[in-house]
Z-matrix of the N, CA and C atoms (Angstrom, degrees):
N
C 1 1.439
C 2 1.519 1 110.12
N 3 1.501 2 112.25 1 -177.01
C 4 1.591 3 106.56 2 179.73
C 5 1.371 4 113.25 3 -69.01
N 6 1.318 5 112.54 4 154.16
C 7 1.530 6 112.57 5 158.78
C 8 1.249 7 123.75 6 -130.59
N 9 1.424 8 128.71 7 151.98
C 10 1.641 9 104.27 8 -163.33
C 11 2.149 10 77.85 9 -140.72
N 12 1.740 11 99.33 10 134.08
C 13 1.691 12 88.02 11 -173.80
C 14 1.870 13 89.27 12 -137.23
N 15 1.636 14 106.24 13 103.50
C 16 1.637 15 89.89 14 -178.06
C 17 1.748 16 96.57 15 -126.71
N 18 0.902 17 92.13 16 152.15
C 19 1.453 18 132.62 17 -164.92
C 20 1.743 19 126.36 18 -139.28
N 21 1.249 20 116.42 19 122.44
C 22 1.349 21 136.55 20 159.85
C 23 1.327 22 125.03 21 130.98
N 24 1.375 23 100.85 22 44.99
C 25 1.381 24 151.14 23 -155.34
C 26 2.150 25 84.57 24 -101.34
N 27 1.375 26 109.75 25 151.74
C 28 2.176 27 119.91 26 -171.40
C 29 1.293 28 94.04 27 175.81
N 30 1.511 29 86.85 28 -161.96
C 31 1.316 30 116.62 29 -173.49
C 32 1.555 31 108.66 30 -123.52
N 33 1.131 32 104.67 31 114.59
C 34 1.712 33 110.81 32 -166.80
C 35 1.439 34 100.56 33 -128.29
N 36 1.897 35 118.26 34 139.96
C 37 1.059 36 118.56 35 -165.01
C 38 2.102 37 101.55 36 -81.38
N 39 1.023 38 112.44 37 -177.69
C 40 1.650 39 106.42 38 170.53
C 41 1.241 40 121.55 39 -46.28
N 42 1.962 41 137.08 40 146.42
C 43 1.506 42 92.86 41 163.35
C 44 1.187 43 121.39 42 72.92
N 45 1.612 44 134.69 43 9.46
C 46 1.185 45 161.47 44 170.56
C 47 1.665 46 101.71 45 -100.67
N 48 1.514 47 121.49 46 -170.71
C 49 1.519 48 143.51 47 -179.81
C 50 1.322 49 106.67 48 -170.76
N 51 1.597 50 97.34 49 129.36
C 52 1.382 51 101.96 50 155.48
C 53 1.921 52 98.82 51 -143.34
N 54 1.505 53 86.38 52 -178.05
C 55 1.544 54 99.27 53 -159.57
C 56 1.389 55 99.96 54 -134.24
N 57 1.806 56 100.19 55 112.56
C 58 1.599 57 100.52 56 165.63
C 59 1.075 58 137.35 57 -129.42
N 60 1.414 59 116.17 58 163.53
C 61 1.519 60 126.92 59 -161.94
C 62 1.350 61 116.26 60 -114.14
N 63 1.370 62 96.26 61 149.94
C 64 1.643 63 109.60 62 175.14
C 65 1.481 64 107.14 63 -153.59
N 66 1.611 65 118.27 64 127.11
C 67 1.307 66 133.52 65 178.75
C 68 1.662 67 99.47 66 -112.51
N 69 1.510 68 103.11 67 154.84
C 70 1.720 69 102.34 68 -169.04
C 71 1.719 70 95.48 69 -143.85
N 72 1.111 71 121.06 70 126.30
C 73 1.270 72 135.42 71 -167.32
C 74 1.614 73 107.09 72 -112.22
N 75 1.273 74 115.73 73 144.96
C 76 1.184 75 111.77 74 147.91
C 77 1.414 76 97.13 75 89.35
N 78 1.851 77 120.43 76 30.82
C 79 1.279 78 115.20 77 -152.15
C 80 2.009 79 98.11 78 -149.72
N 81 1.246 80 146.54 79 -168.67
C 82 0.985 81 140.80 80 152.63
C 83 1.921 82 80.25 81 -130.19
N 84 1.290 83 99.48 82 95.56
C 85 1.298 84 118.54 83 162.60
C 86 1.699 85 130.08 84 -30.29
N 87 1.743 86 99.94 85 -54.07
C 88 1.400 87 106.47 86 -131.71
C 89 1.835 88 83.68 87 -94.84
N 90 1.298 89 103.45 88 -0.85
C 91 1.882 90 103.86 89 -179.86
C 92 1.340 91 114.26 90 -95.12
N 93 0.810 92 114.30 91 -12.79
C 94 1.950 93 134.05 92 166.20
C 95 1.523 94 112.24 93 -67.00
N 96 1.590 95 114.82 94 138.92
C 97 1.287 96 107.91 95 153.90
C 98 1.617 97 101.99 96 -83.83
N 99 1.394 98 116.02 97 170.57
C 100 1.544 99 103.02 98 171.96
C 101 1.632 100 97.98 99 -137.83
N 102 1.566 101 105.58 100 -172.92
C 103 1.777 102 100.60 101 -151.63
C 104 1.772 103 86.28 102 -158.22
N 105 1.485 104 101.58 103 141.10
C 106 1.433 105 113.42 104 169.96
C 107 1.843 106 98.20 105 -101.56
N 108 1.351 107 115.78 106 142.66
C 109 1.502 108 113.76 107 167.78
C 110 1.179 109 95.30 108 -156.76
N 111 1.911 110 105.93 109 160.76
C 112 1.345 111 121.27 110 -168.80
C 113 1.307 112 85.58 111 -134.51
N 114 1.720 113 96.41 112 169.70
C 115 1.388 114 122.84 113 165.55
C 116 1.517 115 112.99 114 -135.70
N 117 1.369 116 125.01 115 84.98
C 118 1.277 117 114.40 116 159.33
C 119 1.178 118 138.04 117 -55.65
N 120 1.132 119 111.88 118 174.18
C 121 1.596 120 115.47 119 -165.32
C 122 1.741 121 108.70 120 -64.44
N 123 1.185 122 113.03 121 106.07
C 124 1.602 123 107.98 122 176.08
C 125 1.409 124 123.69 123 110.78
N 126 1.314 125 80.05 124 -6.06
C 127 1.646 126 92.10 125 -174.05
C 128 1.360 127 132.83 126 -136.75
N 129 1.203 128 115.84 127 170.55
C 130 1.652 129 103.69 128 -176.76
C 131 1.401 130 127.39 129 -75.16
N 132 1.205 131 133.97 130 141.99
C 133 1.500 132 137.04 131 -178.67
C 134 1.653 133 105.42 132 -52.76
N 135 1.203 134 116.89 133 113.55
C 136 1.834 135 126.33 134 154.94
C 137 1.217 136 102.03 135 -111.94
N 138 1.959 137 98.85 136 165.96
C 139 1.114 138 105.78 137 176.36
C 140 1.640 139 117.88 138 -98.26
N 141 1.189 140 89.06 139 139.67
C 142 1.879 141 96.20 140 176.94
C 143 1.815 142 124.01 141 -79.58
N 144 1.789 143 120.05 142 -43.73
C 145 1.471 144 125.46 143 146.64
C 146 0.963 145 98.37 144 -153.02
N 147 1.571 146 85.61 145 176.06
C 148 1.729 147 105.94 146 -166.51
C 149 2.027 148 99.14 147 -146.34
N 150 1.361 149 94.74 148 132.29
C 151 1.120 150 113.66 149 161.81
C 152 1.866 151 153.77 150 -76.63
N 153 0.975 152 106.85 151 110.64
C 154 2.223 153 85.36 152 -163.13
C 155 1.738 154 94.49 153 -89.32
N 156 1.213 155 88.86 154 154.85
C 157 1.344 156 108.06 155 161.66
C 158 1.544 157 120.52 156 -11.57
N 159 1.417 158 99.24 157 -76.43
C 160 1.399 159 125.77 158 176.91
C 161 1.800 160 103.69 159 -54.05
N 162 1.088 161 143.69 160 8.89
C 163 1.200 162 130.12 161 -172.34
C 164 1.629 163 112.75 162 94.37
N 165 1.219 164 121.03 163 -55.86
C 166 1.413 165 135.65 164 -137.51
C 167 1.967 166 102.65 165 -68.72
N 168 1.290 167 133.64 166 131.20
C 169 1.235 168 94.90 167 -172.42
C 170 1.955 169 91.05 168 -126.90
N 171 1.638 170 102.44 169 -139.85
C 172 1.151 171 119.51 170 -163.29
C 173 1.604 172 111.96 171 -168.07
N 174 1.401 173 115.76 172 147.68
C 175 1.379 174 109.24 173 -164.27
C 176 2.127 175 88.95 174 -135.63
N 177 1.672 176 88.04 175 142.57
C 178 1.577 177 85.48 176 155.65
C 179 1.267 178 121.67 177 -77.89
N 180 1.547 179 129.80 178 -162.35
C 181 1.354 180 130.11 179 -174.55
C 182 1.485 181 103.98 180 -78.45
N 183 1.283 182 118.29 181 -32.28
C 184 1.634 183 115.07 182 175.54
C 185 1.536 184 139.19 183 -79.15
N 186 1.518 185 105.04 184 7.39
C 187 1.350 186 129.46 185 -173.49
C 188 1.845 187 92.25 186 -122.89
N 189 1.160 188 136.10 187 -66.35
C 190 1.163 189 142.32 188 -178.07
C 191 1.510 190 113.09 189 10.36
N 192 1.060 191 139.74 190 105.71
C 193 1.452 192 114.70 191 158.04
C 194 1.952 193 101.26 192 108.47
N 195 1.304 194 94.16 193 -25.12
C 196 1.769 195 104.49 194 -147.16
C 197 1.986 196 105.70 195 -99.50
N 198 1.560 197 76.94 196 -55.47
C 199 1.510 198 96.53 197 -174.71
C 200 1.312 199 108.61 198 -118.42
N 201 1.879 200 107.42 199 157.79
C 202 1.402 201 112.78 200 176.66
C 203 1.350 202 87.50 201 -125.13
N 204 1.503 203 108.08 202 158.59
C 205 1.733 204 124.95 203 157.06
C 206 1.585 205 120.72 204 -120.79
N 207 1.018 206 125.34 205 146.19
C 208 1.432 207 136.11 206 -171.29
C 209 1.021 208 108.00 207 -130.37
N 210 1.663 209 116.31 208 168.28
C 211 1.473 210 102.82 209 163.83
C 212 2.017 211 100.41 210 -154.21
N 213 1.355 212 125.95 211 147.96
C 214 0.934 213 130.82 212 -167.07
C 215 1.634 214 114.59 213 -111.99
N 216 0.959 215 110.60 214 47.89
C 217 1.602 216 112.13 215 -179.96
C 218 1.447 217 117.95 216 -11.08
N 219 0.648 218 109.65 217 -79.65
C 220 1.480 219 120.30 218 168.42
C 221 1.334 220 130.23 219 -18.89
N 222 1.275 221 114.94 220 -22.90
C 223 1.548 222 128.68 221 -177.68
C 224 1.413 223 98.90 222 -145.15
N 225 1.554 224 120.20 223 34.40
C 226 1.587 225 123.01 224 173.98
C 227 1.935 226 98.99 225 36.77
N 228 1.182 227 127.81 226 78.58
C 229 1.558 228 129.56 227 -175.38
C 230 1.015 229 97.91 228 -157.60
N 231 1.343 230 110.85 229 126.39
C 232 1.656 231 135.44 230 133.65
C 233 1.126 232 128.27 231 -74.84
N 234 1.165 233 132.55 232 142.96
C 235 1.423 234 128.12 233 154.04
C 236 1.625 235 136.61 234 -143.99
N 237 1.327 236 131.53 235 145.65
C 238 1.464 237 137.70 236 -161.68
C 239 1.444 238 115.28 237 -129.59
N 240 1.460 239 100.47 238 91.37
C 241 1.546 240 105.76 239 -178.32
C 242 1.409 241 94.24 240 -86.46
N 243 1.439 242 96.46 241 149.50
C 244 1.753 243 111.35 242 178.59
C 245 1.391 244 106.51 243 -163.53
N 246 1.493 245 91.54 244 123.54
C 247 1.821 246 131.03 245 179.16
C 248 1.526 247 100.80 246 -107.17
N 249 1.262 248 93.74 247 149.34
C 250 1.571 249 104.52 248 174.83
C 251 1.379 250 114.72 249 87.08
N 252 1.021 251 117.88 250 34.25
C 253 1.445 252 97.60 251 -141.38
C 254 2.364 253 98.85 252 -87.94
N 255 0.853 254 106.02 253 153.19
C 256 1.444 255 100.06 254 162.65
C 257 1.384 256 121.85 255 -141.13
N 258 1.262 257 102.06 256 171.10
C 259 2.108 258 110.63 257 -171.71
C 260 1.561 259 95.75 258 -31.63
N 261 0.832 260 118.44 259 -74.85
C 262 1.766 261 118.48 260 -175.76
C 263 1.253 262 124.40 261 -40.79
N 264 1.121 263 110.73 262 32.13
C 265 1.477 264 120.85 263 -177.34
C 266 1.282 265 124.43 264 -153.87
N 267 1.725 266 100.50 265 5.95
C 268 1.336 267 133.02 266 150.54
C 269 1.600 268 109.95 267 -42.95
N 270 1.550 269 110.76 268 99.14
C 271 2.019 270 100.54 269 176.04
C 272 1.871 271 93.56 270 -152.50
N 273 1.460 272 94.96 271 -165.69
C 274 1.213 273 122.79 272 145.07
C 275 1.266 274 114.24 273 -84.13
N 276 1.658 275 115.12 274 145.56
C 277 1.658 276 84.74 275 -177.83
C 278 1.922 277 79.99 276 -119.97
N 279 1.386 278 129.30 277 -171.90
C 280 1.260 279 122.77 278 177.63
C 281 1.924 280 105.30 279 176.96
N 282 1.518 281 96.78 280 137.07
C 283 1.838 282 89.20 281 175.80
C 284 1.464 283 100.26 282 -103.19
N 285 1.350 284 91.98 283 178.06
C 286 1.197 285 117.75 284 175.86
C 287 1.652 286 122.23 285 -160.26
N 288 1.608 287 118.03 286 179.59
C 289 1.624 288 99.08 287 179.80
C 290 2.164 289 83.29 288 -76.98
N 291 1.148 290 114.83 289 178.52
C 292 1.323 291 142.85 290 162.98
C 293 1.452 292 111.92 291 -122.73
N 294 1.731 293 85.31 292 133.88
C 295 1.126 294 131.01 293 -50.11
C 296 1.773 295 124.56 294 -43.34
N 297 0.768 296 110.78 295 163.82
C 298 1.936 297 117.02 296 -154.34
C 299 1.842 298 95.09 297 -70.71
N 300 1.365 299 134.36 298 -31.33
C 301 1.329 300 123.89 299 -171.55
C 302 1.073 301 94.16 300 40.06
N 303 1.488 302 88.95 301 -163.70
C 304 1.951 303 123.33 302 173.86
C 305 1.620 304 111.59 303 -28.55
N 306 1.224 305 126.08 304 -11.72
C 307 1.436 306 131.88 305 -164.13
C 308 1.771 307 93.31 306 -126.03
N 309 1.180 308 107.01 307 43.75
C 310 1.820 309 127.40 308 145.09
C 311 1.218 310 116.57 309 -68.24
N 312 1.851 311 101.25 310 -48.53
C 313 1.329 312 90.68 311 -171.07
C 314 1.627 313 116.33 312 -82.31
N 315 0.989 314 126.48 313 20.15
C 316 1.694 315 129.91 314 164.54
C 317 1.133 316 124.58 315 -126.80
N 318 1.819 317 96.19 316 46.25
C 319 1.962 318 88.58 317 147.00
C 320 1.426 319 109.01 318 -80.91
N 321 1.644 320 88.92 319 152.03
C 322 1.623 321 99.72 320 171.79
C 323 1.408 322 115.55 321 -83.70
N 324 1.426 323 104.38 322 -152.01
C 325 1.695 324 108.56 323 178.98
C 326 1.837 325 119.63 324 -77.42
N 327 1.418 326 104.02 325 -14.31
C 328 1.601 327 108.66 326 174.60
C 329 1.804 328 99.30 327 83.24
N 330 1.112 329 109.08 328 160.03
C 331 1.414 330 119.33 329 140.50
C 332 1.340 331 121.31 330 -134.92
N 333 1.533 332 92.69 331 135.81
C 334 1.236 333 118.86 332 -175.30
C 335 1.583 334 124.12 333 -64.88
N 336 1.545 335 129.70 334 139.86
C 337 1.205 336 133.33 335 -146.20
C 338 1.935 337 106.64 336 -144.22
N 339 1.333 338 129.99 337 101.69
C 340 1.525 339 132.68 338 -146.77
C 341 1.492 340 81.88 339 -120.50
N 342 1.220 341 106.25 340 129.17
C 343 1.698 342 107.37 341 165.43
C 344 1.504 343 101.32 342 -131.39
N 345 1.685 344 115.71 343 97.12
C 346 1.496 345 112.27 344 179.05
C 347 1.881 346 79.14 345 -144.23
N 348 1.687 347 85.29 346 161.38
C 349 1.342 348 109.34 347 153.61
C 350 1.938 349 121.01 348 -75.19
């Protein structure tokens, strides 16, 4: 079945960057749009961006400006660099195809993302 394994997820002070990854197995990747989403503390998982096929992507209001997403076909990879980052952006972060459909049931474990002093 699918697998989705992302990683590079810490503890970053405010106003910091980090850059994360997600590889997806077990998939023909490159026909998918794909999607970064979090789950903060308390709350329900949304999505943060999303990727098309074609490259071209899209950001919610909380990524805007902040974060970019990529994606590497080639090595089934996504990725979500993020600058700026602040406390509120404290989550799980986790991909998926976009929107996730029937392929809900394969989120992975996420990596986790701490933005404190």
């Amino acid at each position: 079945q699918v697998q989705f394994v992302e990683s590079g997820g810490g503890l970053v002070q405010p106003g910091g960057s980090l850059r994360l990854s997600c590889t997806a197995s077990n998939v023909n990747f490159d026909i998918y749009d794909m999607g970064w989403y979090r789950q903060c503390p308390g709350n329900q998982r949304e999505a943060v961006a999303w990727i098309r096929r074609s490259g071209s992507d899209t950001y919610f209001p909380s990524a805007t400006d902040r974060f970019t997403i990529s994606r590497d076909n080639a090595n089934n990879a996504i990725v979500l660099q993020m600058a700026s980052l602040k406390p509120e952006d404290t989550a799980v972060y986790y991909c998926n195809k976009y929107p996730p459909g029937t392929w809900d049931k394969y989120w992975g474990q996420g990596t986790p993302v701490t933005v404190s002093t």
